[in-house]
N, C-alpha and C positions, 0 to 999 in steps of 0.2 A: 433552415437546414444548417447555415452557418453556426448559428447558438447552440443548436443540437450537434454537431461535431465539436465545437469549443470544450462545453459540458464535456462530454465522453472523454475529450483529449487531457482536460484538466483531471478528469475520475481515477484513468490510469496512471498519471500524471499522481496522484497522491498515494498512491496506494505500492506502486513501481520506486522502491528505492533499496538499500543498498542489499538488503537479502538477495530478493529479486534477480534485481538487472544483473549480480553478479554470478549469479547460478547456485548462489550455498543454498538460498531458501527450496527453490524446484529440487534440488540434489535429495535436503533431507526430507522433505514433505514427499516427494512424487517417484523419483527415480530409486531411491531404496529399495521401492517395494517392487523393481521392476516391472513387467505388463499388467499389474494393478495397479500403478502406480499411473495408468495413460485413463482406467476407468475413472479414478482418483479425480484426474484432470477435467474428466467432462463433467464429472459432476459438479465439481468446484464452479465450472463456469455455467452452469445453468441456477445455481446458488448467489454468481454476482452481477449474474443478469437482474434479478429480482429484487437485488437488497440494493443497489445502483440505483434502480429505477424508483424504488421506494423511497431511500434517504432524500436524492435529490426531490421527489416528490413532497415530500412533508416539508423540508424546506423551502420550497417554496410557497407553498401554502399558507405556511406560518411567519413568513418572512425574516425566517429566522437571522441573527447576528451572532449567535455565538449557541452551543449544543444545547446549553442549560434547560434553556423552557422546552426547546422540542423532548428533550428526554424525558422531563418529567410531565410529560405530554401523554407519551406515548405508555410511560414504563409503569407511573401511577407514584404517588405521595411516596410508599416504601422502597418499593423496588429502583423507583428510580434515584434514590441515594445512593444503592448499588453499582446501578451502571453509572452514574454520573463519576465517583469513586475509580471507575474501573478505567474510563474515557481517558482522564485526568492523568493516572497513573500511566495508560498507555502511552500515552500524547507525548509527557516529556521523556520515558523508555526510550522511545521508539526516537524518540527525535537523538539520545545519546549512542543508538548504535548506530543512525547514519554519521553521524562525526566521528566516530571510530572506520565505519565504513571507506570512510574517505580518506583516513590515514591509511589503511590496506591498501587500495587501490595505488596511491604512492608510493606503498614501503614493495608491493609486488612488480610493479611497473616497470619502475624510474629507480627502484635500490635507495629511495631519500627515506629519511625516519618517520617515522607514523604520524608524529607531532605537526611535520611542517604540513601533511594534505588537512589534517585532521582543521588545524590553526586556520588554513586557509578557508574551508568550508565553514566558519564560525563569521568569518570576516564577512562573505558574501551572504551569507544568515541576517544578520544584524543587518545591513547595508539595506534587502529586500525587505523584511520585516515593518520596517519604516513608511513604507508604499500602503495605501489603500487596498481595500479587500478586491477588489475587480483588477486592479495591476498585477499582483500578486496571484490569481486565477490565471492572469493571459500567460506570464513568465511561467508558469507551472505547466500548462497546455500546452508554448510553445516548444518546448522540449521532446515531450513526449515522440510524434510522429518519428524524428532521429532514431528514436531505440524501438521503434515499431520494423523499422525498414532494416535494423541491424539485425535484431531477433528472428525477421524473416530471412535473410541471406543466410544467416549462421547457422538455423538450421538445416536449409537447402544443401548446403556444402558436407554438414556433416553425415547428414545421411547418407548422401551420394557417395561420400568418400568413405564410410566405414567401413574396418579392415576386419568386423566381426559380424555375424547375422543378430538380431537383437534375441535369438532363443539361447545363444553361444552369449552373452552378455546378461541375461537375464541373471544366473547366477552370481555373476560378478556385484549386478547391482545390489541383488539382496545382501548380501556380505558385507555391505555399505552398513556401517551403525550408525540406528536412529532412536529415539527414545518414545517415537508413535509406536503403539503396540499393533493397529493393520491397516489397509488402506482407506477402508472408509470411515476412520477417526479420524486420520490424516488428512481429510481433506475437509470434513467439518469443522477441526481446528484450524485449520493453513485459512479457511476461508472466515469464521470465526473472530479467529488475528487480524485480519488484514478489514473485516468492518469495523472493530476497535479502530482499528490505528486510522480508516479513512471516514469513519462517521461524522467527527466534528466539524471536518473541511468538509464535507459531503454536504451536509446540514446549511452551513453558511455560505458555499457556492450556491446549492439550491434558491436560497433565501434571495438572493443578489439577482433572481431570473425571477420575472413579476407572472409569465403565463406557465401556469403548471407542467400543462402536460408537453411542452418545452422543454422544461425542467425532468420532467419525469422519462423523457426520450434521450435525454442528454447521457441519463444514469444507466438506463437500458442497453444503450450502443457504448457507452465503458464498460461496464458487466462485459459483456459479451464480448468487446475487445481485449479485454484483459484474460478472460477466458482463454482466446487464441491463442494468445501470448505464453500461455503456463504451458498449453499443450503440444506448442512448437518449441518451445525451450525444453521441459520436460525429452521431447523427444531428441532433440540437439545433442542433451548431456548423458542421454541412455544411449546413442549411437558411441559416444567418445567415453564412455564411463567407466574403461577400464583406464584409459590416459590422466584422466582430468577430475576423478573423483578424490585423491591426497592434496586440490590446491585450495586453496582460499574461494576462490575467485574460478569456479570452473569455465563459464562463458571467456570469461577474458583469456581466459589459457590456451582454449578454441580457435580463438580470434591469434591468437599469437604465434600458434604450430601453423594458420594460415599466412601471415606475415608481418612478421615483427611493425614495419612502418602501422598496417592497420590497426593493430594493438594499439599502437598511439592515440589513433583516431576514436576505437573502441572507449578507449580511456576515460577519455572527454562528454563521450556519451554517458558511461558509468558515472562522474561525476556530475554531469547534470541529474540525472535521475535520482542520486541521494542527494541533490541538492532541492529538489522537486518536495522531497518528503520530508527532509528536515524542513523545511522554511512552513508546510502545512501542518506539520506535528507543532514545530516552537510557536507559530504564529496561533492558533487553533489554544495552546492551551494558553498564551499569556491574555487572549482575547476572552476565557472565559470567568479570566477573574479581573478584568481591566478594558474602559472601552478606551478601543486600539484610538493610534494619533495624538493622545496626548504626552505630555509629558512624564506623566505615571506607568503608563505601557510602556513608554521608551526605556526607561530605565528598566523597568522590569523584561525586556529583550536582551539585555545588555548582562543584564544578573542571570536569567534561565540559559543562556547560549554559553555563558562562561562555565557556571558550573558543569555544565553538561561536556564542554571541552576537557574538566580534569575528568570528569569519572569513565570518559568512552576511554580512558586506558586500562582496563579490564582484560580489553581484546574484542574481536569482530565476531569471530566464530563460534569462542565460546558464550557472547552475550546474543547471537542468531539462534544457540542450541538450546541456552537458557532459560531467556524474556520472553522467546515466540511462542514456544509449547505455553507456558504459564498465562499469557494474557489469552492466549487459544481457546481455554476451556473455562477461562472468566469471561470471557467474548462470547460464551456463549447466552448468557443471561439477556446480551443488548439483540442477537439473531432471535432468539423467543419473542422478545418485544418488537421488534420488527415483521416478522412472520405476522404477530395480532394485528400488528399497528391497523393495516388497512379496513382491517373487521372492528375495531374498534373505530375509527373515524367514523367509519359509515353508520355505526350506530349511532352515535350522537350526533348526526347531522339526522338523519333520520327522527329522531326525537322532538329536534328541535324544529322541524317542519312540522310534525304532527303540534310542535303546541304552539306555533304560528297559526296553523289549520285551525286550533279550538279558541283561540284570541279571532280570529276573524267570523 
């Protein structure tokens, strides 16, 4: 049970960063569309219950160490140039908005310049990076439970205390601009996105668990933790949404009009959490062209964390509104081949019993 809570704590743990914990991602993906926007959310998570259960299952089946063979495992000779392509492209993306991430959190917080959170989170990247793959898992897990137990209070409170009924809020949220056209693209793509961005780490934590269906419970109970998660924040930032939908950072705003000292404490949380996804996005992609611990990956951490320090000055928001829709509906080629994956395994395990069977 231990392993299987581990798994799950680390799932959410990669997938949980600075869109996310901060409330911009639930704002544009969930709370826009207002009370469709709560359908949005279940379904999302009965989507990462299954693709959770699955990654980590192939990984470890396949023993996997880095996405490459499982992808082109599952996806076939062509298509998996695509997604492999697509993995790649996400991995260091995604890894540049959480170091922009973490200068917002700074420049909204604490009034410091974007540069110093941003500098800082590159610093603690590089540092972890260096660690073996099962260290690296623990540091990512151990995090998590903190921003489970925040997102549960924050929503408690905001509901309780909302100065508006969510039918009286409803219009306010749709008012919200989004660039999903309705709520159930929106939530194909939000979930689409986020198995991009957590497949590779999904793959090689799976890989690092020798008994499957371990492995495959681990994936099962994050899915569906994560799930909760969207639907208890979603619903957090729909009760406060006509306050908290102009900041960066809507959760943290919450957290702040509750009181300023916990804001602090929030903070801290928020930066573990993009510090969770950045260290699985940078580590995730320099691992798939370098095997990690030598001297060649080292450098090559050193070189992907820095560049990605100049270009997360773009901005936060603008690259959440941007990257995510975009890799969303290129993430959808890797959810097709996932959806197959287990119908294809099973047939060529099947095959290969029958021609055991006529060898014998």
């Amino acid at each position: 049970m231990f392993r299987v809570l581990k798994i799950g704590s680390a799932f959410i743990g990669i997938i949980v960063g600075a869109g996310f914990a901060s409330g911009q991602e639930i704002l544009q993906y969930f709370t826009s569309f207002g009370h469709l926007g709560t359908a949005a959310a279940i379904l999302s998570t009965a989507l990462f219950a299954y693709m959770g259960m699955t990654l980590t299952r192939l990984g470890s089946r396949m023993r996997t160490t880095n996405h490459k063979d499982a992808i082109y495992k599952i996806s076939g000779k062509y298509l998996g140039v695509l997604v492999d392509a697509i993995i790649v492209f996400t991995l260091f993306g995604v890894g540049v908005v959480m170091i922009a991430g973490a200068g917002s959190i700074g420049n909204q917080q604490f009034g410091m310049p974007a540069y110093f959170g941003s500098a800082l989170l590159v610093v603690l990247l590089i540092f972890t990076m260096l660690m073996n793959v099962e260290k690296v898992v623990g540091v990512i897990g151990s995090i998590t439970p903190f921003l489970v137990l925040a997102v549960i209070g924050i929503s408690v409170y905001s509901i309780f205390t909302m100065d508006l009924s969510f039918s009286e809020l409803n219009p306010i949220a749709l008012n919200h601009e989004t660039t999903l056209p309705n709520w159930f693209i929106s939530a194909l793509n939000y979930v689409s996105f986020n198995i991009a961005v957590g497949a590779a780490m999904s793959l090689v934590m799976g890989g690092a668990e020798k008994d499957e269906r371990t492995a495959a419970l681990g994936g099962l109970v994050g899915g569906l933790g994560l799930g909760i998660l969207i639907i208890l924040s979603h619903l957090a930032i729909f009760s406060k949404v006509d306050v908290v939908a102009s900041y960066q950072m809507p959760m943290l705003k919450i957290v702040n009009d509750i009181s300023p000292g916990l804001a602090i404490f929030m903070s801290f949380i928020l930066f573990g959490m993009i510090f969770n996804t950045g260290v699985s996005m940078f580590y995730a992609f320099v691992a798939r062209f370098f095997d990690m611990n030598k001297k060649t990956s080292n450098v090559a951490v050193f070189v992907v964390c820095i560049v990605g320090f100049v270009l997360s000055f773009v901005g936060f928001t603008e690259l959440v509104a941007f990257f995510y829709n975009l890799i969303g509906y290129l993430g959808l080629f890797l959810m097709a081949a996932l959806i197959y994956a287990p119908i294809k395994l099973s047939k060529e395990r099947n095959l290969k019993a029958s021609r055991l069977q006529e060898v014998k």
